[in-house]
C-alpha positions in Angstrom: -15.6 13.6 -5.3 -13.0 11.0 -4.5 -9.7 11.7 -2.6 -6.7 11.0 -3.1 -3.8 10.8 -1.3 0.4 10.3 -2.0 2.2 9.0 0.8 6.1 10.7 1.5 8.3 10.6 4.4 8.9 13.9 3.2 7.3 16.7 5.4 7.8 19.8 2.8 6.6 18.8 -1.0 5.2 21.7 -2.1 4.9 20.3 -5.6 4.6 17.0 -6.9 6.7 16.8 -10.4 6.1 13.6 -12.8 8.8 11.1 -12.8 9.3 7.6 -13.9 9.1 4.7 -11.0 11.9 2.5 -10.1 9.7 -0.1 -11.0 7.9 1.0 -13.8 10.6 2.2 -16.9 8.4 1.5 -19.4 5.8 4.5 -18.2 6.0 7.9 -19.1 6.3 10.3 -15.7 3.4 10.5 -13.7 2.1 11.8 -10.2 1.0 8.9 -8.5 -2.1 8.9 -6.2 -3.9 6.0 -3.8 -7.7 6.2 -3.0 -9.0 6.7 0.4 -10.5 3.1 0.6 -6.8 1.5 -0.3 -4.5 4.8 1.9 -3.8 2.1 4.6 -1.5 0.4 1.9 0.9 3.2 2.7 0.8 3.4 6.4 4.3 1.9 6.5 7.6 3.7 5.6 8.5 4.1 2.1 10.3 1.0 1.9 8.9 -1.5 3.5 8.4 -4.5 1.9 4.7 -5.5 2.4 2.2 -8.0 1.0 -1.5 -6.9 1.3 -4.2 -9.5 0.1 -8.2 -9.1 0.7 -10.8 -11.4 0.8 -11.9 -12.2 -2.8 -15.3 -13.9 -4.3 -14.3 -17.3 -5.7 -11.4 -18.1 -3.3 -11.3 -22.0 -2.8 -12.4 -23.2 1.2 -8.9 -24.4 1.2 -7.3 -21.2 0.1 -9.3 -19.1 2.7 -8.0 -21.6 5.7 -4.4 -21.2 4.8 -4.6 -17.4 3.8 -6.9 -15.9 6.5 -6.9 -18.5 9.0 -9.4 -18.2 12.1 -9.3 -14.1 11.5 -12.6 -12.5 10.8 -10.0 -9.5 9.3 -11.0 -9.6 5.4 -7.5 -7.4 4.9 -4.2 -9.4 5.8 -1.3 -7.3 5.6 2.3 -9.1 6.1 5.8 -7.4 6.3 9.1 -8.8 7.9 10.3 -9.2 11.4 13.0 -6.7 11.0 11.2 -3.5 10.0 9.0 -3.7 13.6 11.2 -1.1 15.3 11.5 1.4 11.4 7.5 1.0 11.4 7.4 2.0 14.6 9.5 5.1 14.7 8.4 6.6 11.0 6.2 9.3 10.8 4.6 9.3 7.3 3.0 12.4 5.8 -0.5 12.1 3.5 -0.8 14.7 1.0 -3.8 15.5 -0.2 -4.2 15.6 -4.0 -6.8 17.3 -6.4 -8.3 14.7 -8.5 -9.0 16.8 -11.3 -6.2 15.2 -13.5 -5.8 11.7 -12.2 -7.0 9.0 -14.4 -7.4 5.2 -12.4 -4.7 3.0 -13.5 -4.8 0.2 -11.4 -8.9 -0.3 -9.7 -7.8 -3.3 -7.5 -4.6 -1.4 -5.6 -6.5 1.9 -6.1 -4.0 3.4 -8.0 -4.6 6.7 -9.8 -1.9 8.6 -12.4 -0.9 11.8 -13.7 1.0 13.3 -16.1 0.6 17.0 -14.6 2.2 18.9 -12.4 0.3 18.8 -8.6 0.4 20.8 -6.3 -0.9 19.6 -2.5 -4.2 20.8 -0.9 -3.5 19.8 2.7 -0.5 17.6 4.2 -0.8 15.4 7.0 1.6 13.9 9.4 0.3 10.0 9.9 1.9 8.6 13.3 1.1 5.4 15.5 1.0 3.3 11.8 0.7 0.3 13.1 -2.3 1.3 15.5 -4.0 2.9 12.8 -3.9 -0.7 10.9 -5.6 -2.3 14.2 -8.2 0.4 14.4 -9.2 -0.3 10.5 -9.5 -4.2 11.6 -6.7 -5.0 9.4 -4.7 -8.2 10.5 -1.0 -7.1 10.5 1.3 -10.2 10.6 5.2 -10.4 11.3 7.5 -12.9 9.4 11.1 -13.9 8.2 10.8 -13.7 4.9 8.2 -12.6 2.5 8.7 -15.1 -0.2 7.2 -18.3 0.8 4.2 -15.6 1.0 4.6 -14.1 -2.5 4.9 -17.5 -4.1 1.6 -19.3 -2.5 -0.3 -16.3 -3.4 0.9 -16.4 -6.7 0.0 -19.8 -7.0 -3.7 -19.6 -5.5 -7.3 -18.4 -5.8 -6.6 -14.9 -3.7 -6.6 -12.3 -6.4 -7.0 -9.1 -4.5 -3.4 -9.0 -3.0 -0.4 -6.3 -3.9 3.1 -7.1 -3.5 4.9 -3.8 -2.4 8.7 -3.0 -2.4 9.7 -6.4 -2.0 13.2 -5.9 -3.8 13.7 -4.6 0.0 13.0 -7.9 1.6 15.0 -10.7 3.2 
């Protein structure tokens, strides 16, 4: 069975109620979920702005120098200087979700939906987030600004990356 998690600040949801994103108005509500192979995504507070990008099949030699560099990390993960001290001081809490009623809406973030009601089998408090991202062998880079990021991204052969709350950034 797969697991699935929803990331929250919150320590006390007792029931998870579908709503319409920020960033996604043209959606009905939903209960958003993550996948246990794609959780480290949300080991960061809420709003963080974060670019994640993997190693992909059919990235150019050139693309792989400039993105990953002389790391052996296949998972890059880059946020800005400024949100060092918020990551870490935040205590995140993973709630456990039944899968039962997700459907998979997005297989390269590991996005899952519903449109029920859920109610949490376990939660977790999730501390030391930027340890955990070490542990994982992710690299975890530190920058000004995110956009000179976004846009070579954008513009090259990596196509496993996510772009995460960057209305938040610099």
């Amino acid at each position: 069975m797969k697991l699935l998690y929803h990331f929250s600040e919150e320590s006390n949801i007792k029931l998870f109620k579908p709503r319409v994103k920020h960033n996604r108005q043209d959606m009905p509500p939903v209960v958003w979920a993550i996948d246990q192979e794609h959780e480290h995504t949300f080991y960061f507070p809420r709003n963080c702005p974060r670019i994640v990008y993997r190693r992909n099949e059919g990235i150019s030699a050139e693309d792989n120098l400039k993105f990953f560099g002389i790391t052996n990390a296949d998972t890059v993960i880059t946020v800005e200087n400024h949100w060092y001290e918020t990551i870490m001081n935040t205590t995140t809490y993973r709630y456990s979700m039944p899968a039962e009623s997700f459907k998979l809406f997005d297989k390269t973030a590991g996005y899952y939906i519903s449109e029920h009601e859920i109610t949490p089998t376990e939660i977790k408090p999730i501390n030391n987030l930027l340890k955990r991202q070490v542990d994982l062998g992710i690299d975890v880079r530190f920058t000004t600004n995110l956009s000179p990021l976004r846009e070579a991204l954008r513009h090259s052969t990596v196509s496993d990356f996510g772009i995460h709350r960057f209305e938040n950034g610099m």
